[in-house]
MIDOSE-1310 file (N, C-alpha, C; in nm, 2 decimals, decimal comma, always signed):
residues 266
xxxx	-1,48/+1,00/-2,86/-1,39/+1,06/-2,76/-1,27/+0,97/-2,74; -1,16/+1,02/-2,74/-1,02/+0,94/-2,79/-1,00/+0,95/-2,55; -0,93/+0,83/-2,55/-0,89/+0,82/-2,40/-0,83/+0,91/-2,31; -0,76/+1,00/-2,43/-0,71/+1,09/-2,31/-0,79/+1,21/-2,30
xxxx	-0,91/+1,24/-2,38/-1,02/+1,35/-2,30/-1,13/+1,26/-2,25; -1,11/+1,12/-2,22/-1,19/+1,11/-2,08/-1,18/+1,17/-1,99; -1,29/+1,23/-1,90/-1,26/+1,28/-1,76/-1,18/+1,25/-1,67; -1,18/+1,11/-1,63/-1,14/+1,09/-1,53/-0,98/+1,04/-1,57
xxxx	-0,91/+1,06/-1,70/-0,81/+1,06/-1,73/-0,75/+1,14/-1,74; -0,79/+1,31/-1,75/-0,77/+1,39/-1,69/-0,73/+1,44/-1,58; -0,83/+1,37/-1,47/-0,84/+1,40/-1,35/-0,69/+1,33/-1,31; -0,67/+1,22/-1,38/-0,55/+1,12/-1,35/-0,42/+1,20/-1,38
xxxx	-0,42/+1,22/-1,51/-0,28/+1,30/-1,52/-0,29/+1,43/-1,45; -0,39/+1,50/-1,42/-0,38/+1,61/-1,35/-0,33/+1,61/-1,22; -0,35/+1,49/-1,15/-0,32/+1,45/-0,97/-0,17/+1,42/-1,00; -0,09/+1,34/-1,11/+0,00/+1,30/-1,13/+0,11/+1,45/-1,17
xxxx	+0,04/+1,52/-1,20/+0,13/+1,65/-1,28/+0,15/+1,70/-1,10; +0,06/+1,70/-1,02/+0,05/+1,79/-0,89/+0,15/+1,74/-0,83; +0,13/+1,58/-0,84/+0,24/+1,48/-0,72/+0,38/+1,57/-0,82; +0,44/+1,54/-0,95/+0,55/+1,58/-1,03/+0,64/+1,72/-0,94
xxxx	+0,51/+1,83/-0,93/+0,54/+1,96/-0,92/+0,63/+1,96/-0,77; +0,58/+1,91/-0,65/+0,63/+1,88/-0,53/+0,72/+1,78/-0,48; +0,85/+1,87/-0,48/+0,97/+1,76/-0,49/+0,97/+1,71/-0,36; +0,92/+1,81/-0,22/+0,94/+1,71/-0,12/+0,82/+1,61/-0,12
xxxx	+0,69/+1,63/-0,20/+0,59/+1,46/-0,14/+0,71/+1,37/-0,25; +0,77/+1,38/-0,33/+0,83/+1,25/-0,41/+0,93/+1,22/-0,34; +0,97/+1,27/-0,24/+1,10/+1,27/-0,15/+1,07/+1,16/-0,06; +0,91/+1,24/-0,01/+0,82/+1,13/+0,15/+0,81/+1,04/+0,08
xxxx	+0,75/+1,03/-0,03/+0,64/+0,90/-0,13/+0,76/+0,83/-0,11; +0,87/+0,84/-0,21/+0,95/+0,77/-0,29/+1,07/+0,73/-0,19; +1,17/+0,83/-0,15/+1,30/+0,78/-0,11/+1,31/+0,76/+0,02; +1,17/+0,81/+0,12/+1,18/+0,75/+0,25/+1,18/+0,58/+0,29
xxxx	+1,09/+0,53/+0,21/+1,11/+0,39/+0,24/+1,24/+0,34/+0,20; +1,31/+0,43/+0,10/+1,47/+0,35/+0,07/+1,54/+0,38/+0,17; +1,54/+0,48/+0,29/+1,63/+0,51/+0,35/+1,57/+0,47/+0,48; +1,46/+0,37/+0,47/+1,46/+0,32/+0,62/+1,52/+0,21/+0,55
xxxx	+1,47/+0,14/+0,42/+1,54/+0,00/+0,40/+1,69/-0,01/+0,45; +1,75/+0,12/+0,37/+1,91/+0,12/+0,40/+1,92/+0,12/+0,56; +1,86/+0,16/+0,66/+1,89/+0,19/+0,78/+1,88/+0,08/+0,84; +1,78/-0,01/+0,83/+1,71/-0,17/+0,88/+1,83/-0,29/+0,82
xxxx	+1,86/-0,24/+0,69/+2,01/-0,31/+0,62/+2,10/-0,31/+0,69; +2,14/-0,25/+0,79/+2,26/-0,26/+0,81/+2,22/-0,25/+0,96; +2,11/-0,26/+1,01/+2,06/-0,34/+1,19/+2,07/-0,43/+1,15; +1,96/-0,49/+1,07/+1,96/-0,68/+1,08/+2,09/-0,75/+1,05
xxxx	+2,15/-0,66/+0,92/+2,29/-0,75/+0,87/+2,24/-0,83/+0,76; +2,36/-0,93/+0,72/+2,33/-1,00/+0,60/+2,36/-1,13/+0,65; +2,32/-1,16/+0,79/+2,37/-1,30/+0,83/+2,26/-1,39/+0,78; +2,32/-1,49/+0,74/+2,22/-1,65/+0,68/+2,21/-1,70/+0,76
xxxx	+2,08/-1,82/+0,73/+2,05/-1,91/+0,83/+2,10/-2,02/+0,74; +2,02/-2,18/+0,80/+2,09/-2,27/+0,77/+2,05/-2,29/+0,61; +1,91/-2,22/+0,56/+1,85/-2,27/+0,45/+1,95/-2,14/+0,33; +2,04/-2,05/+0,40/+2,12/-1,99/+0,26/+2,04/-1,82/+0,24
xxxx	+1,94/-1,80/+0,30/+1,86/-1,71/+0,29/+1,92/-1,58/+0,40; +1,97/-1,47/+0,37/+1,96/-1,38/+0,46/+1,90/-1,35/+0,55; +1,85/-1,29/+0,69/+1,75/-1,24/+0,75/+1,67/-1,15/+0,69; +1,76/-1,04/+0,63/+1,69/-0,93/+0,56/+1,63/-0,98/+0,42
xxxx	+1,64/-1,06/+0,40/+1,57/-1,10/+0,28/+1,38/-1,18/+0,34; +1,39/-1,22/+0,45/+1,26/-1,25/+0,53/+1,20/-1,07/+0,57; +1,28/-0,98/+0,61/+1,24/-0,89/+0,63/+1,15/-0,78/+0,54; +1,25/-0,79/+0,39/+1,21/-0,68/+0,31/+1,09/-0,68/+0,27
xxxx	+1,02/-0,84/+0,24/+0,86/-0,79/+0,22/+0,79/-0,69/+0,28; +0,89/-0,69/+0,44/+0,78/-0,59/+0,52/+0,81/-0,41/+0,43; +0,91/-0,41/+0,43/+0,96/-0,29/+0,36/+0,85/-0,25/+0,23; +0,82/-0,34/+0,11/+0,78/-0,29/+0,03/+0,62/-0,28/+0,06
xxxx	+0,55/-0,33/+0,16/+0,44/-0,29/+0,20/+0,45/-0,20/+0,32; +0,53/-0,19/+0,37/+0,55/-0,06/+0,40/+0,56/+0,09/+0,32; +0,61/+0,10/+0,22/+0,62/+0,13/+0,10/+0,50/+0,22/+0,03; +0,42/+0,07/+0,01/+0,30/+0,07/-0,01/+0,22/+0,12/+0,07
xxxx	+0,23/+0,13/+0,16/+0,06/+0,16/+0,26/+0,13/+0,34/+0,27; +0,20/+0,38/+0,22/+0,19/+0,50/+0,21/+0,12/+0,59/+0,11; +0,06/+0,53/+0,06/-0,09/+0,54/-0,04/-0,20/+0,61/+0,07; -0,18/+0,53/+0,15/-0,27/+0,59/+0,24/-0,26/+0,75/+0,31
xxxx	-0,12/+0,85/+0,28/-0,11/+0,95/+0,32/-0,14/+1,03/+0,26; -0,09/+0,97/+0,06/-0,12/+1,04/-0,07/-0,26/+1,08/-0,10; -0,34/+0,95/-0,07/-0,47/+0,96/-0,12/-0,55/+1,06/+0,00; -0,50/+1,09/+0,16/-0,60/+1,12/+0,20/-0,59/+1,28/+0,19
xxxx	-0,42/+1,30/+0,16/-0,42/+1,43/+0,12/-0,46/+1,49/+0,03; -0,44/+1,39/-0,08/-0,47/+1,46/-0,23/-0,67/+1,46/-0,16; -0,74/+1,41/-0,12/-0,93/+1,41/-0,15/-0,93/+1,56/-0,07; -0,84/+1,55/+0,06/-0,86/+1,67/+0,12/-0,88/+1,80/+0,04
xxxx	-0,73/+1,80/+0,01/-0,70/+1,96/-0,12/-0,84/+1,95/-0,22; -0,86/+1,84/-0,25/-0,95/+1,85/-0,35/-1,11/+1,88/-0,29; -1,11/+1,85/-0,17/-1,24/+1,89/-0,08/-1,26/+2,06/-0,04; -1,13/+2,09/-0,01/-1,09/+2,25/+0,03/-1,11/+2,34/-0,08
xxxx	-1,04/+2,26/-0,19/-1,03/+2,38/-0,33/-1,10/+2,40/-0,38; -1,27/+2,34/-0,36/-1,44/+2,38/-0,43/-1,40/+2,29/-0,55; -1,32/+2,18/-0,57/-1,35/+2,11/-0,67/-1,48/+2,05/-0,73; -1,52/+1,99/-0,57/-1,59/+1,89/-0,57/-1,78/+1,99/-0,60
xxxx	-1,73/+2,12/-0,53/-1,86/+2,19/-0,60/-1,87/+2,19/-0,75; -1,80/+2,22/-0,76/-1,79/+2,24/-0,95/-1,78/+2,13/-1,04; -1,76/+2,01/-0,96/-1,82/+1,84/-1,04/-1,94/+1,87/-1,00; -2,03/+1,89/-0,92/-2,16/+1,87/-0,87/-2,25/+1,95/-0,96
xxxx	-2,21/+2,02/-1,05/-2,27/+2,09/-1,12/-2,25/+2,07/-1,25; -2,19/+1,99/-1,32/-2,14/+1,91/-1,42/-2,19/+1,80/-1,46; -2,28/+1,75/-1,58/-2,32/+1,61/-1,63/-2,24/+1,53/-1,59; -2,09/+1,55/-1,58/-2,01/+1,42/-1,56/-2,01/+1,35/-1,40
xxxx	-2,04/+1,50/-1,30/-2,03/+1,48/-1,16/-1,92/+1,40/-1,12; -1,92/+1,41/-0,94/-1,77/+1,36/-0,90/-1,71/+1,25/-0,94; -1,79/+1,15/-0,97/-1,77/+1,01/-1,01/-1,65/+0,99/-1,08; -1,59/+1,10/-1,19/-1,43/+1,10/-1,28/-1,39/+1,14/-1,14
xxxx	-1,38/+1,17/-1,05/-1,29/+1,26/-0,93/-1,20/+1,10/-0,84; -1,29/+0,98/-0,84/-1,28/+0,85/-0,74/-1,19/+0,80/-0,93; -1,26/+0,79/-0,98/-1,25/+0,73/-1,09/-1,07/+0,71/-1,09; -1,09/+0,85/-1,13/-0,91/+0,93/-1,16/-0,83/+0,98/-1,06
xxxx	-0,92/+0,92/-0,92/-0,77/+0,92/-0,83/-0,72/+0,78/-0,81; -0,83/+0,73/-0,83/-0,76/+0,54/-0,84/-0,65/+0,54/-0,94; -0,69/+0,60/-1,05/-0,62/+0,54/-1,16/-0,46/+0,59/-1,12; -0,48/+0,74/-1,08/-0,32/+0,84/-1,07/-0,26/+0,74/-0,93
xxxx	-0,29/+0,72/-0,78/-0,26/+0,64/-0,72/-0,20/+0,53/-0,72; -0,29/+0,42/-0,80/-0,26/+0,32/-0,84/-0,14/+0,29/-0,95; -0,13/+0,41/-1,01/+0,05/+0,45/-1,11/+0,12/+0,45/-1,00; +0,10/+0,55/-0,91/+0,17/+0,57/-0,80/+0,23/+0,51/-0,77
xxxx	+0,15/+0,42/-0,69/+0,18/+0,27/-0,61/+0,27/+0,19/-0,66; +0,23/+0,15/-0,81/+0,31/+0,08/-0,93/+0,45/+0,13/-0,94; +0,45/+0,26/-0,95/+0,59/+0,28/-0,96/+0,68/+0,30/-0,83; +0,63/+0,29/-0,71/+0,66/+0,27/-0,60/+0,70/+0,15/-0,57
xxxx	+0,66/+0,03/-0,58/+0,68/-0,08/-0,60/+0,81/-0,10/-0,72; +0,80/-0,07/-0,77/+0,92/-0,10/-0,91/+1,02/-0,05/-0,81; +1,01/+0,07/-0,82/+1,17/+0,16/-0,70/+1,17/+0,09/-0,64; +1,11/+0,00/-0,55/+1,18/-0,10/-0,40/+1,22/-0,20/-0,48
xxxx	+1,14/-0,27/-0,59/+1,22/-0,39/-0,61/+1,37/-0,41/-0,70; +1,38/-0,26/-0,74/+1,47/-0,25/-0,83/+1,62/-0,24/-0,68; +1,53/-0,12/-0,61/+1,64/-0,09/-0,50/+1,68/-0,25/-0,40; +1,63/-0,29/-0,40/+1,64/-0,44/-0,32/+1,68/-0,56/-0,36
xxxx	+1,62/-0,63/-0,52/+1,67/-0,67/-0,56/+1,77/-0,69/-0,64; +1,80/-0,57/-0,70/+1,86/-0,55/-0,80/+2,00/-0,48/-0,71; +1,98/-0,39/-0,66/+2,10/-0,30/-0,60/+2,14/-0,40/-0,46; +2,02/-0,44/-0,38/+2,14/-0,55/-0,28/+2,10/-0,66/-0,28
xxxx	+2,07/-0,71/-0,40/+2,11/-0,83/-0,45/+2,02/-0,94/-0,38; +1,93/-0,90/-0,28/+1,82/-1,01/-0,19/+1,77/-1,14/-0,32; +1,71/-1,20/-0,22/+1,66/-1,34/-0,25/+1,54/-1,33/-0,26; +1,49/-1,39/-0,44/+1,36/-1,43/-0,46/+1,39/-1,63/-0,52
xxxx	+1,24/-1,61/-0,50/+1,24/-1,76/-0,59/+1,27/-1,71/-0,77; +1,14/-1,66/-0,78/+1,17/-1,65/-0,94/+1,06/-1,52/-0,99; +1,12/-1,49/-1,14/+1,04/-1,41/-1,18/+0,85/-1,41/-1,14; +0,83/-1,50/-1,19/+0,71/-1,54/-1,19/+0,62/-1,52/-1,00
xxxx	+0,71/-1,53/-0,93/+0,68/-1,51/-0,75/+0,68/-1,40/-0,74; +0,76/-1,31/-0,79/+0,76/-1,15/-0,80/+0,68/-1,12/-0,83; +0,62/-1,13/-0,99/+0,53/-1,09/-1,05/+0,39/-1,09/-0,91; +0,36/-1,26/-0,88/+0,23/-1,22/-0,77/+0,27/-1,17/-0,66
xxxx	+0,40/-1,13/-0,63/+0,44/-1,03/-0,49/+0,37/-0,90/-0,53; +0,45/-0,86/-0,65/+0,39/-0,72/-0,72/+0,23/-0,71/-0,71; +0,14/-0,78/-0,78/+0,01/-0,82/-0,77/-0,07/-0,77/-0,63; -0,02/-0,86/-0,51/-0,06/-0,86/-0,42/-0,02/-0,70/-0,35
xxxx	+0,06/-0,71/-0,39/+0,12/-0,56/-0,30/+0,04/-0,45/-0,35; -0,02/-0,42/-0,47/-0,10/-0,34/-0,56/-0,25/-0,36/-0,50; -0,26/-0,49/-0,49/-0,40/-0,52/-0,44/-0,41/-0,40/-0,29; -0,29/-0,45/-0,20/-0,32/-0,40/-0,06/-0,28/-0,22/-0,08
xxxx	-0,22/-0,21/-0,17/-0,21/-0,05/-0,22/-0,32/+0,04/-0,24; -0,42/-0,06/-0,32/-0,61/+0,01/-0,34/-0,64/+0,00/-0,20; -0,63/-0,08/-0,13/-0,70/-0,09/+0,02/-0,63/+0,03/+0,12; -0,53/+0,07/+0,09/-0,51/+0,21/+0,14/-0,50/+0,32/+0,06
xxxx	-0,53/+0,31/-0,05/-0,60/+0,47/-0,11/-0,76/+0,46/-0,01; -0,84/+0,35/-0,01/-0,96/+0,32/+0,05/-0,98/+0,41/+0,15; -0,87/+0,38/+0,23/-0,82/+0,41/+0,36/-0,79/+0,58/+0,38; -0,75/+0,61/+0,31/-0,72/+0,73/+0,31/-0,80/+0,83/+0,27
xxxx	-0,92/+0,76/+0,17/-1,01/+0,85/+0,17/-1,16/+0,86/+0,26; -1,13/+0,77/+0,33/-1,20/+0,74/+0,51/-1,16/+0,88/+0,58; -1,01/+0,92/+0,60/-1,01/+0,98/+0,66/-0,99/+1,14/+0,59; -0,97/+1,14/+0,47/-1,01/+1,31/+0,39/-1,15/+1,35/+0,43
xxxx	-1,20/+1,21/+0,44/-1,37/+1,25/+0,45/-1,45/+1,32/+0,58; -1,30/+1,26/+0,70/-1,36/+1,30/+0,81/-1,21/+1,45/+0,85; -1,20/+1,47/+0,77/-1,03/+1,59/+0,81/-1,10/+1,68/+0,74; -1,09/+1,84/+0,79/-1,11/+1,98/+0,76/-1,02/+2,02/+0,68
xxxx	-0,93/+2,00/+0,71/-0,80/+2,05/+0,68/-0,72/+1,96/+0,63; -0,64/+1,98/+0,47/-0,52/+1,92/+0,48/-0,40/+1,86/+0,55; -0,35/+1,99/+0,63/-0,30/+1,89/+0,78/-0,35/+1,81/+0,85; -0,49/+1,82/+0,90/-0,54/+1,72/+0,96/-0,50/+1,61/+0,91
xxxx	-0,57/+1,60/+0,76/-0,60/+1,47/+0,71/-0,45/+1,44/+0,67; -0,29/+1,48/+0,71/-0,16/+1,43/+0,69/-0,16/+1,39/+0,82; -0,17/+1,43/+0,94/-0,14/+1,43/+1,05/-0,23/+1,31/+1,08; -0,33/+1,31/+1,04/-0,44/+1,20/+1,11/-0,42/+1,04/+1,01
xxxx	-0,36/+1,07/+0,84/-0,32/+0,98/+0,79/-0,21/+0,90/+0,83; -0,09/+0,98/+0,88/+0,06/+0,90/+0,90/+0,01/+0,89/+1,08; -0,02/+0,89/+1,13/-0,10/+0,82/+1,25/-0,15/+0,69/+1,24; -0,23/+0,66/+1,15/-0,31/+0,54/+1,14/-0,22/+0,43/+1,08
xxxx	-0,18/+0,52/+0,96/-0,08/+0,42/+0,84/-0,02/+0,34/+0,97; +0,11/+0,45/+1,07/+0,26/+0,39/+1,14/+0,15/+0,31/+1,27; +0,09/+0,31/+1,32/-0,02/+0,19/+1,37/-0,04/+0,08/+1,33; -0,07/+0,08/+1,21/-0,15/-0,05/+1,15/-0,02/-0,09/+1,09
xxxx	+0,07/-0,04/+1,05/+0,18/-0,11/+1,03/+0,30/-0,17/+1,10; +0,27/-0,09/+1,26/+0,36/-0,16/+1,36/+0,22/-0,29/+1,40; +0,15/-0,26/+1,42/+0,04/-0,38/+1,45/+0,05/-0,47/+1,39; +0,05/-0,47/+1,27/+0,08/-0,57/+1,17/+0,20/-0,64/+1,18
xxxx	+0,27/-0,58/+1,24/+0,45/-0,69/+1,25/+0,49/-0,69/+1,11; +0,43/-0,62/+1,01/+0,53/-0,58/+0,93/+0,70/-0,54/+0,91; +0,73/-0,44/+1,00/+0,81/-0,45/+1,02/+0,94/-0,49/+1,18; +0,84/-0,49/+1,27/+0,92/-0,56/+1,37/+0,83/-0,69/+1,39
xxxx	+0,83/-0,81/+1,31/+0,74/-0,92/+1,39/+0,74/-0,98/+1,51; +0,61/-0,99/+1,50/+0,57/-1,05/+1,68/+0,45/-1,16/+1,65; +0,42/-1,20/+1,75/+0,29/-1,31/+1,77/+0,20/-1,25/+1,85; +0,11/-1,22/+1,83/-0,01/-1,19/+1,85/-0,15/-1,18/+1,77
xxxx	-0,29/-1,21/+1,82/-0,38/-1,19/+1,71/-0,43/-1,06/+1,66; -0,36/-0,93/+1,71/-0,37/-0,85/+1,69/-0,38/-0,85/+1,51; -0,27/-0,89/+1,49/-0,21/-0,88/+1,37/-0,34/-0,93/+1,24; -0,41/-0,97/+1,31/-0,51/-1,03/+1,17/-0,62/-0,92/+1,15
xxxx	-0,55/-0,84/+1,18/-0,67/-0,74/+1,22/-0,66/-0,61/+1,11; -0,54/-0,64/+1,10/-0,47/-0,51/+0,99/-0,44/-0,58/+0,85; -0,48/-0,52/+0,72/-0,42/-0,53/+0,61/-0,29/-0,54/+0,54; -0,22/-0,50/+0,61/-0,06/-0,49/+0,58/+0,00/-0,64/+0,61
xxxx	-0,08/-0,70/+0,72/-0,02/-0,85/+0,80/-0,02/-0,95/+0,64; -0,12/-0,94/+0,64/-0,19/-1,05/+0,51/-0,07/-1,01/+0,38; -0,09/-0,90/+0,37/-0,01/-0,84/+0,21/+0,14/-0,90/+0,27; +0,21/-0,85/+0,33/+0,33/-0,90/+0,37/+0,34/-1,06/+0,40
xxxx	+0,29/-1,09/+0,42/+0,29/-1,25/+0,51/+0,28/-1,32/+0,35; +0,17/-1,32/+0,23/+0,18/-1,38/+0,15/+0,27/-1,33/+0,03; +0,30/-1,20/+0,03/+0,42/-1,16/-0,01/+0,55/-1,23/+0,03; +0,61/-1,28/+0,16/+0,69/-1,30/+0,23/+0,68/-1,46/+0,15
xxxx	+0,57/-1,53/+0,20/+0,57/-1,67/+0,15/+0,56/-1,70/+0,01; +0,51/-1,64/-0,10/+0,54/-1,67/-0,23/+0,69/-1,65/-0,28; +0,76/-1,52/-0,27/+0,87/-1,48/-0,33/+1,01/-1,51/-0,25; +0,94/-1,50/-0,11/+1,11/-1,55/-0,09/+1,09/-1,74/+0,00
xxxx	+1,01/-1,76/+0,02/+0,95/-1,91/+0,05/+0,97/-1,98/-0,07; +0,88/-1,92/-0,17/+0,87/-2,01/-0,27/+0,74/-2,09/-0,27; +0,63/-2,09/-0,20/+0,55/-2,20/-0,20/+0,43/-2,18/-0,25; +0,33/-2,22/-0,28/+0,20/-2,20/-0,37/+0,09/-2,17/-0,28
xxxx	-0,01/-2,17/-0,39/-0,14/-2,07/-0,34/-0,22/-2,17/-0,22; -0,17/-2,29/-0,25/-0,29/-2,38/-0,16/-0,19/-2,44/-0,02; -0,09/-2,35/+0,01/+0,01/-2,37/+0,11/-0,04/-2,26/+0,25; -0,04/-2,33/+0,33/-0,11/-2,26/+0,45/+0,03/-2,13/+0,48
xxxx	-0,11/-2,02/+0,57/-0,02/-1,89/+0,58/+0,08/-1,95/+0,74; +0,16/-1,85/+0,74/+0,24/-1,89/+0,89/+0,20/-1,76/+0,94; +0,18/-1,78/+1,12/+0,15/-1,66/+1,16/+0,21/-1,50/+1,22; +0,33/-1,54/+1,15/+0,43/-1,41/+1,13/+0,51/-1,44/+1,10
xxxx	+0,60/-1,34/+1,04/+0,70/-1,36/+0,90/+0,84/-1,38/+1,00; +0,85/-1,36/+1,14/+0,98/-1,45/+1,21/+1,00/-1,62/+1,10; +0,89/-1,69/+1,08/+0,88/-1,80/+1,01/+0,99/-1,87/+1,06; +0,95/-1,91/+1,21/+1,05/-1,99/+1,29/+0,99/-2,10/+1,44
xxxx	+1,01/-2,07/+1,51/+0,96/-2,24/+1,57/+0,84/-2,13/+1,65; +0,81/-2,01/+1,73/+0,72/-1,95/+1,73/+0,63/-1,91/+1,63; +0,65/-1,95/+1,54/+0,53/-1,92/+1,42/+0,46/-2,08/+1,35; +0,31/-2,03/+1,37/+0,23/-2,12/+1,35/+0,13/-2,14/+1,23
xxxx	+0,18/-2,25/+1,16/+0,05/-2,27/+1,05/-0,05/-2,26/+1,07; -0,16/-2,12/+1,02/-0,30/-2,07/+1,00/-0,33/-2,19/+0,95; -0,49/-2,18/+0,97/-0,56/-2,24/+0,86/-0,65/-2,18/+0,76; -0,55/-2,10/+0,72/-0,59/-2,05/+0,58/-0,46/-2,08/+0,53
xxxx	-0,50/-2,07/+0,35/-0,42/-2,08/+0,22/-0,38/-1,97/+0,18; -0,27/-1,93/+0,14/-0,24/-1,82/+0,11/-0,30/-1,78/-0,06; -0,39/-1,82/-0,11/-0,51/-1,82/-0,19/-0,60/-1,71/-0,08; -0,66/-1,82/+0,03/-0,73/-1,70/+0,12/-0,73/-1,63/+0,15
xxxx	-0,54/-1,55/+0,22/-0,48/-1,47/+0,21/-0,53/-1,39/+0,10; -0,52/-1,39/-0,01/-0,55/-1,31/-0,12/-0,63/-1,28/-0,10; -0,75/-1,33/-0,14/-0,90/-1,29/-0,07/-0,94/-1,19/-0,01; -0,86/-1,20/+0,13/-0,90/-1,11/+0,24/-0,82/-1,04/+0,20
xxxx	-0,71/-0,99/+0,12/-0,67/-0,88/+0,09/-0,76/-0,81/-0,01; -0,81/-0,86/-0,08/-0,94/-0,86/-0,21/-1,05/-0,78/-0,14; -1,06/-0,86/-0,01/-1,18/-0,81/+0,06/-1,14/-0,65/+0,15; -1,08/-0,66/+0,17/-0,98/-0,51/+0,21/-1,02/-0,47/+0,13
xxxx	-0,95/-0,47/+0,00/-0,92/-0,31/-0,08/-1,08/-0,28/-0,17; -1,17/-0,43/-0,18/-1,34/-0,35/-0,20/-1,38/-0,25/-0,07; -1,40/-0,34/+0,03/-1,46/-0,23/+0,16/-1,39/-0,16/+0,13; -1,27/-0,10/+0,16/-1,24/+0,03/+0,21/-1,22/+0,10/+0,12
xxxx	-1,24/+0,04/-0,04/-1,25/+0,18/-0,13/-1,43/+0,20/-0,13; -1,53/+0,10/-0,17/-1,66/+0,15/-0,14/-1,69/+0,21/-0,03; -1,63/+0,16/+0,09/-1,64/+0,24/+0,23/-1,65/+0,37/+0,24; -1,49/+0,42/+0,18/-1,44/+0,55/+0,16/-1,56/+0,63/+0,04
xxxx	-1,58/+0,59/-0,03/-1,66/+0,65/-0,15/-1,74/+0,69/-0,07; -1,85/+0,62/-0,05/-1,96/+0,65/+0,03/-1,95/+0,72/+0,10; -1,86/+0,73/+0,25/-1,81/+0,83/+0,39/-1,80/+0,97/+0,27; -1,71/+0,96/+0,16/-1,65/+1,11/+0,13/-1,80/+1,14/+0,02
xxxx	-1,84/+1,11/-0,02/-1,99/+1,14/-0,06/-2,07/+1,18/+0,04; -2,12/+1,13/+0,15/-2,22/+1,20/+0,26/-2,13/+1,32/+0,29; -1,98/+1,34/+0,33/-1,95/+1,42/+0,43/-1,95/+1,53/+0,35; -1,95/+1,56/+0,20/-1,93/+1,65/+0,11/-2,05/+1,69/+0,04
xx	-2,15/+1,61/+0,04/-2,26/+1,67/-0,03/-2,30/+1,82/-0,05; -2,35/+1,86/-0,11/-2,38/+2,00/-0,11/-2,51/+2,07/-0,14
């Protein structure tokens, strides 16, 4: 069996042909986070501080996990449609069963995400020109940001599992996502422990400190990306950091499996 009649690569290009066909989800997916970047561009400004660095260049990490956690809207719509449409009947009756269905939305998602990520960094660093350390810091920005990307497909299919309806599960997804990502101080930071509470905090925060910091894995996290005389060295490593993003995106994709398995059975 040659790779592309595997099932669940199927199932992959098939979810990817769906996303193709609907110009406004590539509109929400893709060009909404460029046009909050552009809007946030030109609030914060391009003023430097003393170390040479823009403000918005401390900010945009939050942008591209913001970006990212819109995975969370894709994935819980796409399980829904696929819960509505008797899909999931008609794997249950099949040798192969749903298993290519999780299989091959990770994989289509996870392109997703990937090329969501490329668009912001192309649009950010390339088109306004922001501040990284170096290729190599990108690369584990990219990395990490992918990581916290699985942890909201997770997420989203938590909530296909408990949504009737497609709208529900749009309506009850961009609910949760714009929560956990104002909680997180993603994009307006603040001090509070709130913040350790949400996945987005961690992905941005060691995003923020590898690529535009510069500093390594065994360098403590700071407790929000102001990274100013209110912000305070964690005692975790931004190694750890990783981790608990690690530990994110297992729970809440096994989490979600399981939830969307009981709630669907047949």
């Amino acid at each position: 069996m040659t790779l592309l009649e595997n099932k669940a690569i199927q199932i992959a290009i098939k979810n990817l042909k769906d996303k193709l066909r609907h110009w406004q989800y590539l509109f929400f997916s893709l060009l909404l986070p460029i046009m909050f970047t552009i809007m946030f561009y030109f609030i914060i400004g391009s003023e430097v501080d003393p170390s040479g660095r823009s403000y918005f260049d401390y900010f945009f990490p939050g942008m591209v996990i913001y970006a990212t956690g819109i995975g969370t809207m894709t994935a819980a719509i796409m399980f829904a449609q696929e819960k509505g449409s008797g899909m999931l009947t008609r794997l249950d009756t099949m040798p192969t069963g749903r298993k290519n269905i999780f299989l091959g939305a990770l994989i289509s998602e996870s392109f997703f995400l990937m090329l969501q990520i490329i668009i912001m960094f192309i649009f950010g660093y390339v088109i306004l020109g922001l501040y990284f350390v170096g290729p190599l810091e990108l690369f584990f920005g990219f990395l990490v940001s992918v990581l916290f990307g699985i942890s909201a497909v997770g997420l989203g299919i938590m909530i296909a599992s408990v949504s009737k309806t497609v709208e529900i599960a749009n309506a009850f997804s961009l609910l949760i996502f714009m929560v956990l990502i104002f909680l997180s101080g993603s994009l307006m930071p603040f001090e509070s422990p709130i913040v350790y509470f949400t996945p987005p905090f961690w992905a941005k925060q060691i995003f923020l400190q590898l690529t535009v910091l510069g500093q390594g894995l065994n360098d403590n996290l700071y407790s929000s990306s102001l990274i100013g005389a209110s912000a305070k060295a964690l005692p975790i490593t931004i190694l750890g950091g990783i981790l608990i993003v690690v530990a994110f995106s297992i729970g809440f994709t096994l989490l979600g499996i399981l939830i969307f398995q009981k709630k669907t059975k047949f």
